[in-house]
C-alpha positions in Angstrom: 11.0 15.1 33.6 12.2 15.3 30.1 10.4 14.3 27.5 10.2 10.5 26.5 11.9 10.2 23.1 10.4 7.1 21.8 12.8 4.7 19.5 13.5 1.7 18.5 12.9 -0.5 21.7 9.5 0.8 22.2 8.5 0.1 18.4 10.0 -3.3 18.8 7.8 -3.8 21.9 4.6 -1.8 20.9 4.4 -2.4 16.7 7.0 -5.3 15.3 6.7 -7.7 18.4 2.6 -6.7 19.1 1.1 -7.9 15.6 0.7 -4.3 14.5 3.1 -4.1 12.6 2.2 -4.1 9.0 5.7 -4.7 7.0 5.6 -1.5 5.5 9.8 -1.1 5.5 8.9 2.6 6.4 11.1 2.7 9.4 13.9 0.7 7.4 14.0 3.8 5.0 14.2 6.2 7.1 17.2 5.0 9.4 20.2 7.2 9.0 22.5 4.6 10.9 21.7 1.5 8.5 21.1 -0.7 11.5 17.3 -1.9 10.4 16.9 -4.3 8.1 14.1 -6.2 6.2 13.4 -9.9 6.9 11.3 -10.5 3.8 11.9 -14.8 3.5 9.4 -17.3 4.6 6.7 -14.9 5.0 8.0 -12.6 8.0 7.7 -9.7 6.4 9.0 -7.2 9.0 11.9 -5.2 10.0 14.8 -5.8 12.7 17.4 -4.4 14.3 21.0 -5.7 13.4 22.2 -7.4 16.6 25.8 -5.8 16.6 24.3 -2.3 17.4 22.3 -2.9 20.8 20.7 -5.9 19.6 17.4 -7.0 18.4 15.3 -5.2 20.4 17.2 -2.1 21.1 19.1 0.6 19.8 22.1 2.6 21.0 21.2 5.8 18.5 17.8 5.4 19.9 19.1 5.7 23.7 21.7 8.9 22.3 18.1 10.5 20.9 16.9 9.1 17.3 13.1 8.8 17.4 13.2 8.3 13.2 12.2 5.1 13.3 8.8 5.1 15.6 8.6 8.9 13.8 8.2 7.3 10.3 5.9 4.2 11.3 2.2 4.2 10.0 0.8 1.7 13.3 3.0 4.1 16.3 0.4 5.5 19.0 -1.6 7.4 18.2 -0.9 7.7 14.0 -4.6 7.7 12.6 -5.9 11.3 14.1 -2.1 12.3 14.0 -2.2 11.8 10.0 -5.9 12.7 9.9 -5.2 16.5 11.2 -2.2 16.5 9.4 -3.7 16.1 5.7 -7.2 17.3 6.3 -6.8 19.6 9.0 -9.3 17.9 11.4 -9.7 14.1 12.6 -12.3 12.1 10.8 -16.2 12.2 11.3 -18.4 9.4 12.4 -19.3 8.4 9.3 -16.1 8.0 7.5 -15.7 4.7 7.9 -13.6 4.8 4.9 -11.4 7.6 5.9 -12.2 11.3 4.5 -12.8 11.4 1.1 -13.5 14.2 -1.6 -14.3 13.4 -4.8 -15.6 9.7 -5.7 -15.2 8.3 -9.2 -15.0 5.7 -11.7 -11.8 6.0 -14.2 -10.2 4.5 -16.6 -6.8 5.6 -18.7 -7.6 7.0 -22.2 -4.7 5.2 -23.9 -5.4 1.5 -24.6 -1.9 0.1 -24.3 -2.0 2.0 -20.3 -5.9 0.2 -20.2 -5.0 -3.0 -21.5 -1.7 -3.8 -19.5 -2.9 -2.1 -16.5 -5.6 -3.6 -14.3 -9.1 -2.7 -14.1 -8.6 0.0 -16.6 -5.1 1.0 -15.8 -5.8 4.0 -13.9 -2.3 3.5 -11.9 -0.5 3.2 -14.7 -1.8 6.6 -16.8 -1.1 8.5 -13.2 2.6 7.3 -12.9 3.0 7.5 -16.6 1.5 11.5 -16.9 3.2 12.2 -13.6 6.8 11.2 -15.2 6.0 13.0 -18.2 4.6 16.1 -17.1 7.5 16.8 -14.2 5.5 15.8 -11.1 7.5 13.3 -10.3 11.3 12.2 -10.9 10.7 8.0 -10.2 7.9 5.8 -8.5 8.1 2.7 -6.0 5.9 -0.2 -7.5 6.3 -3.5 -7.8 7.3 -5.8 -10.3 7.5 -9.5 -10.8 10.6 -11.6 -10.5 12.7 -12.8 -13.1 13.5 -16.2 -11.7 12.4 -19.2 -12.8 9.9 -19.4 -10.3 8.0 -16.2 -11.5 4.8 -14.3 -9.6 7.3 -13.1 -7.0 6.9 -9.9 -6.3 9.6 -7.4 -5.4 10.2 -3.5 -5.0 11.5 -1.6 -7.6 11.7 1.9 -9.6 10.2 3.2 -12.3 11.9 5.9 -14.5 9.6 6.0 -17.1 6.9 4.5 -19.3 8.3 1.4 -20.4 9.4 0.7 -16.5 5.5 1.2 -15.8 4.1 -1.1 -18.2 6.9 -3.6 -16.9 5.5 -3.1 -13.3 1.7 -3.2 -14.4 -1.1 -5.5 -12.8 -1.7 -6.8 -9.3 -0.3 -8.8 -7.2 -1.5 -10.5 -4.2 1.7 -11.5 -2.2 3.4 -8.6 -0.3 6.0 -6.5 -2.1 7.2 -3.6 0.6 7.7 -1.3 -2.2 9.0 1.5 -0.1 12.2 -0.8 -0.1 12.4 0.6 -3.2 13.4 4.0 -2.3 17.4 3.6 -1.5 17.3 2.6 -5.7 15.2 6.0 -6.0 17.5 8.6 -4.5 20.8 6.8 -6.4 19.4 7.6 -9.4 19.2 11.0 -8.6 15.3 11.1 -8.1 14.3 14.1 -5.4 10.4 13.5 -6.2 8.5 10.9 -5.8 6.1 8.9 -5.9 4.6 5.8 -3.5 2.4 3.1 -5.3 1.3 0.9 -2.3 -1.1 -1.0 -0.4 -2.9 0.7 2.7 -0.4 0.0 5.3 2.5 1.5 3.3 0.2 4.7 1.5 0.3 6.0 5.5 4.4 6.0 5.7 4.6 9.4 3.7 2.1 11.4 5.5 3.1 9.9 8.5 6.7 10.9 8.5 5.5 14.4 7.2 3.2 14.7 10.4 6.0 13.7 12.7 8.9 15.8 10.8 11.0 12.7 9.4 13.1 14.6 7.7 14.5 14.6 4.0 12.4 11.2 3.5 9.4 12.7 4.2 9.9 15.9 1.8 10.9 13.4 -1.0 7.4 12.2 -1.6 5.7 14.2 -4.3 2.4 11.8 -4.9 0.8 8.9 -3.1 -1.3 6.2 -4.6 -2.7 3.6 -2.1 -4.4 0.2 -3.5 -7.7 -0.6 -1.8 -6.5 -3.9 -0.2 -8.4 -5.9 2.4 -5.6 -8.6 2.5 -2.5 -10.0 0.9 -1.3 -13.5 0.9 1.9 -15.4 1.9 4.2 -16.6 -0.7 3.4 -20.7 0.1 -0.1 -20.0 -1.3 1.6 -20.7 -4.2 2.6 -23.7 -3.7 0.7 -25.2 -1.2 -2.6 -24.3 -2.3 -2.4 -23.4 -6.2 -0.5 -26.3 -7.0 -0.9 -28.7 -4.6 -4.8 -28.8 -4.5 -5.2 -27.2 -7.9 -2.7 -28.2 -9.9 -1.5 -24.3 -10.8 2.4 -24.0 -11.3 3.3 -20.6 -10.5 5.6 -20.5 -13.8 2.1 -20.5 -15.9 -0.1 -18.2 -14.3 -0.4 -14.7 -16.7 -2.4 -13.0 -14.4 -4.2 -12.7 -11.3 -7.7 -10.8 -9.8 -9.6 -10.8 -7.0 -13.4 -10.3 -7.3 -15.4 -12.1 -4.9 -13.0 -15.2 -5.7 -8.9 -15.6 -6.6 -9.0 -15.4 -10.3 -6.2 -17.2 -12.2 -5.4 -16.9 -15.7 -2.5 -19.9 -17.0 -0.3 -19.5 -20.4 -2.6 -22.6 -21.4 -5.7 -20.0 -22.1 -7.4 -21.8 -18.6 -9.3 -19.1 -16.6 -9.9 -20.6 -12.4 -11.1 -19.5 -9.6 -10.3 -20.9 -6.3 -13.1 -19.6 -3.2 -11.6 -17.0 -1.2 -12.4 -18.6 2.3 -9.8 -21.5 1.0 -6.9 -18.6 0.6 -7.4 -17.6 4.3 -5.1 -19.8 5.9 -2.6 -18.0 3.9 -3.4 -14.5 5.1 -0.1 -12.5 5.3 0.4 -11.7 9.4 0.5 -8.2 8.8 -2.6 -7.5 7.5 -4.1 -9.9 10.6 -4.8 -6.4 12.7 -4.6 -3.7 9.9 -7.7 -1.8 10.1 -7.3 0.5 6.8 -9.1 -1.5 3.6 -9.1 1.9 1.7 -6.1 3.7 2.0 -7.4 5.9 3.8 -4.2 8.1 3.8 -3.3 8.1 0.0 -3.9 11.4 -2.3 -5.7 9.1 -4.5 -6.9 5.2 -3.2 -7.6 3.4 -6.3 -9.4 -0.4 -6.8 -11.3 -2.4 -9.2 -14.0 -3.3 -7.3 -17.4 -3.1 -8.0 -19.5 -4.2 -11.7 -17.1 -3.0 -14.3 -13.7 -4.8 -14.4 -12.7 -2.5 -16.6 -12.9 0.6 -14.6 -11.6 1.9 -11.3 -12.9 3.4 -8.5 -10.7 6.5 -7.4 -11.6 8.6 -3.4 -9.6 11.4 -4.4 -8.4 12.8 -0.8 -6.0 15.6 -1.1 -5.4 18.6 -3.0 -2.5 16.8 -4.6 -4.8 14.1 -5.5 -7.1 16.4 -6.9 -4.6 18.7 -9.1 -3.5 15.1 -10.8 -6.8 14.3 -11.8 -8.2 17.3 -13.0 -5.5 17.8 -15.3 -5.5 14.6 -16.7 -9.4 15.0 -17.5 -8.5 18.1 -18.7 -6.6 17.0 -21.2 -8.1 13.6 -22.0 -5.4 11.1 -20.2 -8.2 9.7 -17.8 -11.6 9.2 -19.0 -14.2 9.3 -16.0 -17.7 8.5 -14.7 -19.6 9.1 -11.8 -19.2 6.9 -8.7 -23.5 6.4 -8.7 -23.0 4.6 -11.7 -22.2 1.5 -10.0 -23.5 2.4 -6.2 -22.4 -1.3 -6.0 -19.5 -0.6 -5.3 -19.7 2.5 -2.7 -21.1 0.1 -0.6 -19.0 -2.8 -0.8 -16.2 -0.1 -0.2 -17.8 1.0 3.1 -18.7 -3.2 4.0 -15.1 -4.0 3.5 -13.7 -0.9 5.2 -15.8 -1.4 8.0 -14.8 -5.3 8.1 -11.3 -4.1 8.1 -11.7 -1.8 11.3 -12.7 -4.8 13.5 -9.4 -6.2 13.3 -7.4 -3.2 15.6 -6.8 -4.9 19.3 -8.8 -3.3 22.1 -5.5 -3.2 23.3 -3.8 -0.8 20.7 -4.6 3.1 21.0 -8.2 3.2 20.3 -8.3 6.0 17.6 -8.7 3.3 14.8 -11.8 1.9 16.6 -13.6 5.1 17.7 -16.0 4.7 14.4 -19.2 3.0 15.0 -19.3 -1.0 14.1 -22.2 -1.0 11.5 -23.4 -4.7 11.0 
């Protein structure tokens, strides 16, 4: 028998339809035929197949032979040790409950504009902004906030340059599929770049390089994943900010997580609403998704742990460690070791491990093979 040349249908069936799938757009991107799309309203946040070509859960390319779509997608069969071998030449130990790592640090950008607009030191931001300046990198997918009236809306978008990063700095906690993005990217005549994105969407790049998904896949010079145990529907917003708390979404400034939702208003009023209350609100993608650290990244950043003004970096590939050894060298990122605040090592392995009890017994078990430490 020929080989099966797995396409649209069977990630309908196995991913989109199953609850794996984590919105990540990557198989949007990577269509050469334009028939996926993105639904992104009313918190579906997933992809589909336009119903003139095959219909919704099929594909006439995919029957004729294009496997791009199930060849870019981060949640296919058997992705983890596929991606694992692929960037570190071996599938992960035991113990690796937070994917393999290299070198474990706390950072912070040198340049207090960068640290100020940035979050939890604005290690992100320095990257993107040294990566545009010293020709690593042509553009990067981030996110950035709305401009409607309703405001905290987060959306995909490029940046070019400096300006453009301190325009997309901070966090958000509603899902922006930034590789959406990337159409915007190649326009403007970017051929390198880079992926800023939550733990789902850091595994699309290596993912499509692994499988051989073409010019995509060659495009993406540097990925930065965002620790990320969960993100939030839009209606939090509304149904729990403002109608229990009173919080327009016009006057929040700016938003953490540690421990508890933090909200800062335009007013000067700081609030924190108990994270258990936000869980009704958990986006649907991130239901099953067992990577918390983005495990997949060159470099997983988060602010988590004792200083909120620092940022712990698992620097994971040689990529990852070229970047940051340059910009220590030459005093962009200012650094500490990870044992100063063994804080928050730990909470990174408790929340990775919390994260891996969420794959299905019934998906391919690679993602559950590590041992369930209580």
């Amino acid at each position: 028998m020929p080989p099966e040349k797995p396409h649209w249908a069977h990630l309908f069936s196995e991913v989109v339809t199953s609850g794996l799938c984590t919105g990540c757009a990557a198989c949007v991107i990577v269509c050469p035929y334009d028939v996926l799309d993105y639904d992104s309203k009313n918190g579906a946040y997933k992809p589909f197949h336009v119903a003139e070509d095959g219909g919704v859960d099929n594909c006439t390319h995919g029957e004729r032979g294009c496997t791009l779509c199930t060849r870019a997608c981060p949640r296919f069969r058997d992705w983890e040790p596929e991606v694992d071998t692929y960037l570190f030449g071996r599938t992960r130990f035991a113990d690796e409950v937070a994917g393999v790592t290299g070198d474990v640090l706390l950072a912070r950008a040198s340049d207090p504009i960068l640290a100020e607009h940035g979050q939890d030191g604005g290690v992100v931001s320095a990257l993107l902004v040294w990566a545009l300046e010293h020709d690593v990198i042509d553009a990067a997918l981030v996110s950035y906030l709305s401009g409607d009236a309703s405001g905290w809306r987060a959306v995909p978008g490029v940046a070019r340059n400096r300006s453009d990063v301190l325009a997309s700095a901070g966090s958000r906690y509603t899902y922006s599929a930034n590789t959406l993005a990337y159409p915007s990217a190649i326009e403007s005549g970017a051929e390198r770049i880079a992926l800023v994105g939550m733990s789902c969407q850091a595994s699309a790049p290596p993912v499509m390089a692994a499988r051989k998904a073409g010019k995509v896949a060659r495009r993406f010079a540097l990925n930065i994943g965002l620790l990320c145990s969960k993100s939030f529907d839009d209606a939090i917003f509304e149904e729990l900010f403002r109608d229990k708390y009173g919080i327009d979404r016009a006057d929040i400034v700016k938003m953490n997580i540690k421990g508890v939702f933090q909200l800062w208003t335009r007013d000067g009023g700081y609030h924190e609403i108990p994270l258990k209350e936000c869980k009704t609100w958990t986006r649907e993608g991130c239901l099953h998704c067992p990577d918390f650290a983005a495990e997949h990244a060159d470099i997983s950043t988060g602010g988590i742990g004792a200083f909120d003004d620092w940022t712990l970096c698992l620097v994971r590939t040689d990529r990852g460690r070229e970047v940051i050894e340059a910009m220590v060298a030459d005093g962009t990122l200012t650094t500490r070791p990870a044992d100063d605040d063994p804080g928050a090592v730990e909470l990174l392995r408790k929340l990775a491990r919390v994260s891996r009890k969420r794959w299905p017994e019934s998906a391919p078990q690679a993602p559950r093979l590590l041992p369930v430490v209580p």
